[in-house]
Structure formats: C-alpha cells, structure tokens
C-alpha positions in Angstrom: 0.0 0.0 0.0 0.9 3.2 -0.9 0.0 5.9 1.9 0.2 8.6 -0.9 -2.1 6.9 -3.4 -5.1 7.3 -0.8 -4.4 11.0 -0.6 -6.7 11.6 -3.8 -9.1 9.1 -3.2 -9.6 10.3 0.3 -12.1 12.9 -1.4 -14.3 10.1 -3.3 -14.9 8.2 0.1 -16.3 10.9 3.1 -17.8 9.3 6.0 -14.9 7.6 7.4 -12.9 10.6 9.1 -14.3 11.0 12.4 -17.1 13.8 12.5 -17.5 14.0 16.2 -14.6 15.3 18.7 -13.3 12.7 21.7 -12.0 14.1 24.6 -11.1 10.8 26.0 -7.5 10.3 27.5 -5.8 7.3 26.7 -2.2 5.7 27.1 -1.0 6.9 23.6 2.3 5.0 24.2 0.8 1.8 22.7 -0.8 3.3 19.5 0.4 1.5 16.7 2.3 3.7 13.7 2.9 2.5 9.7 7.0 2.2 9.2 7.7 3.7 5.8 9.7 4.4 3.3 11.0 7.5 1.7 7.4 6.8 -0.9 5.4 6.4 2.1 5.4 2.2 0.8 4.5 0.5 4.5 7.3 -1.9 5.8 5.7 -2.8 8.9 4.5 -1.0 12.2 5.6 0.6 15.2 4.3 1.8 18.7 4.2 5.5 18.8 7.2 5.3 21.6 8.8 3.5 19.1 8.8 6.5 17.3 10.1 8.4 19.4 12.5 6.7 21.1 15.6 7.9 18.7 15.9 4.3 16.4 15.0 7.0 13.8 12.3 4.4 11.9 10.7 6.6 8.9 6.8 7.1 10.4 4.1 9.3 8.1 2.3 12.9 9.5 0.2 15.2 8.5 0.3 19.0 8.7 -2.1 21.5 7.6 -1.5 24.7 7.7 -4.8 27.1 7.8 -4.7 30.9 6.4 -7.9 33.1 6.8 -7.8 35.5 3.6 -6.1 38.2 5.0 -2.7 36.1 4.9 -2.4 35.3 8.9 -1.6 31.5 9.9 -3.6 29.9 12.6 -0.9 28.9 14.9 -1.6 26.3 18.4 -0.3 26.8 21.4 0.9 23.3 22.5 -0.5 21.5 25.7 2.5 21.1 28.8 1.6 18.0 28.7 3.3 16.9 25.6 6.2 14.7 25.6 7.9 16.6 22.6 7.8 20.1 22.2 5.7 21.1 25.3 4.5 25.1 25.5 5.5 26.1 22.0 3.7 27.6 19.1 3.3 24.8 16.2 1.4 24.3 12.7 -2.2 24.6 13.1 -2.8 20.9 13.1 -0.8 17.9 12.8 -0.2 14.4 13.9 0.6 11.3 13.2 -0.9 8.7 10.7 -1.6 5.4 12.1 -1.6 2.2 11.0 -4.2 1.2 8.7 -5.6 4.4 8.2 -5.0 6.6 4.8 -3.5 10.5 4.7 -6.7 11.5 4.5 -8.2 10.0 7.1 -5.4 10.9 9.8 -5.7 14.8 8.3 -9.7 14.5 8.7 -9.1 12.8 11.7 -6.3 15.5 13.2 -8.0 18.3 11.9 -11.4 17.7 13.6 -9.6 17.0 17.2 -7.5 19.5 17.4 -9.3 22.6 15.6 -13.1 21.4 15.6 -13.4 21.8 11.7 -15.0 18.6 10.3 -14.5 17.2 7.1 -16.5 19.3 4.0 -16.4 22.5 5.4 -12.8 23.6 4.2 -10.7 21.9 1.0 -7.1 20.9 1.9 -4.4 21.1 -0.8 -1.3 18.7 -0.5 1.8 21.4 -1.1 4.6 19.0 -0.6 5.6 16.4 1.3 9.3 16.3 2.7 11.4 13.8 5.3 11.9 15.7 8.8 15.0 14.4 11.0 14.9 15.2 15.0 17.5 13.8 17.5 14.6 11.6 18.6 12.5 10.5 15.1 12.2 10.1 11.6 8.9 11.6 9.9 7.7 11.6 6.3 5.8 14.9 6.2 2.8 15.7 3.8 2.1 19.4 4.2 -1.4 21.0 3.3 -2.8 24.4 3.2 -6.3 25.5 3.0 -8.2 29.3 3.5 -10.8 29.2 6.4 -12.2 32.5 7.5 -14.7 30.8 9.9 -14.5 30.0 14.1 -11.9 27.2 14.8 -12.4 25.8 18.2 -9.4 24.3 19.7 -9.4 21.2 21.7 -9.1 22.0 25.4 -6.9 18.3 25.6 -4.8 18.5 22.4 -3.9 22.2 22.8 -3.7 25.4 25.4 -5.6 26.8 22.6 -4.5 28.9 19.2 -4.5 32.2 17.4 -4.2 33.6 14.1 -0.5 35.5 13.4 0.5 37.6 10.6 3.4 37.0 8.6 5.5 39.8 10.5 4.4 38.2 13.7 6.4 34.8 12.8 9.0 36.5 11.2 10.1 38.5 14.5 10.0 35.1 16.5 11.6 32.6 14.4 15.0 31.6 16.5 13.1 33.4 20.0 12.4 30.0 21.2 8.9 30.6 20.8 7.8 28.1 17.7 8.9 24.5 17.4 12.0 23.9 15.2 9.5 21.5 13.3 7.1 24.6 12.5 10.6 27.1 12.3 12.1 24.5 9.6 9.1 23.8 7.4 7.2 27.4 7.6 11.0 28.6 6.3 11.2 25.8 3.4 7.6 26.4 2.4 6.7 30.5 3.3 10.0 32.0 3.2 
C-alpha cells in the first residue's frame, strides 16, 4: 500500500474521518504507527514510543496549515503536557498517521480534534511532502494548506488553545524560542 495513493481518493470516500470530537485520555504509548519508506510504501508497524525513542524508523504525519484571507496563519499553542515540544507555538494541526488508516483519514481525523473543523467545510491542498529528522525520530511529512475564515475551536486536551499570526508576527520570533524547530524549519522551506 501506498499511503500517498489514498491521498486523492480520500475525497471520493467521506464518512470515514471521524465527524464528532473525543476528549477521552488514553495511554498513547501503545498506538500502533505504519514504518515507511521514503514513498510512504508500508514496511511494517511501530508503537508510537517507538517513534520516538531515537531508532529513527521513517513514520508518516500530516500538517495543515490554515490561512484566513487576510494572509495570517492559525498557529496552536501546545498543551505542557506533551512529551515533545511542550509550551510552544506549532502548525495549526498535525499528527501522526496510524496504522491502517489513509492521509486522508489521519488529516480529517487531526484536523477535527485538534481545531473542531469537520470534514466538507474547508478543502485541503497537499503542497509537498518532505522527510523531517529530529535527534529523537524520523517523519515523512505531507504538508497542506487551506483558507478558512470561519471559528476554529481548539481542543481544550490537544492544545492550550490557538491564534491567528501575521506574517510579521512569525518573522520576528523565528529563533526566539517561541515556535517549534519542526514549524521554524518547514514554515521557512515552504513560506520564506
């Protein structure tokens, strides 16, 4: 199976993103990731510590990034809580794909959690997908963009919430410690 294959297909088959938030805690440690490679072909699966636990396996996300039409990117604020990259500023949504389920899906899927925006009522486009290195994982990135000038409500578990920034905004705190080096590194290679 080819995980890129199912990202234009995804639009054909609605219905099997989930169209209702869960704000159920779970032990995450044990979720179950595809192992790919550099075409996003499956080789076999992981845990998601796994993943993170530096062995550098190539694993599939998804990232979109959402602009309202006066050019500002809807940035969230990530939860403490989170094992990488806690307190920071970070792409609008992303996460990780898991096993079994298509791009699409996980985007729908990530999308709806973390921002509240279900599946029909914005259109993604896939800008490029890239492979991300980090001194503790390996991820095959596929990056989309859409325009959405409605409410976003941000989950109260995924995130400490989220705002829109303008262009000048990012530019003044890239290297302040106050983004990711995941959202510094591919808002850089993609928005200049």
């Amino acid at each position: 199976m080819n995980i890129e294959e199912n990202v234009t297909t995804y639009h054909t088959q609605k219905g099997t993103a989930s169209k209702n938030r869960t704000l159920v805690m779970q032990d995450l440690s044990s979720e179950l990731f595809p192992i790919v490679d550099e075409n996003g072909e499956v080789k076999g699966s992981m845990t998601r510590d796994e993943a993170h636990d530096g062995t550098m396996k190539l694993h599939p996300v998804v990232h979109l990034h959402v602009f309202n039409s006066k050019g500002e990117l809807y940035l969230q604020h990530r939860s403490k809580w989170k094992k990488v990259q806690p307190d920071k500023w970070d792409t609008t949504t992303g996460g990780h794909i898991d096993y079994g389920e298509t791009v699409m899906e996980a985007l729908y899927r990530e999308v709806n959690e973390e921002i509240g925006l279900a599946p029909g009522n914005y259109e993604p486009k896939l800008i490029k997908k890239y492979i991300y290195d980090s001194p503790i994982e390996k991820e095959l990135v596929y990056v989309f963009t859409t325009i959405y000038d409605g409410e976003l409500s941000p989950s109260e578990t995924e995130t400490q919430g989220g705002r829109f920034w303008s262009v000048d905004e990012i530019k003044q705190n890239i290297g302040a410690n106050v983004f990711t080096p995941m959202f510094e590194k591919e808002y850089t290679l993609l928005f200049g």
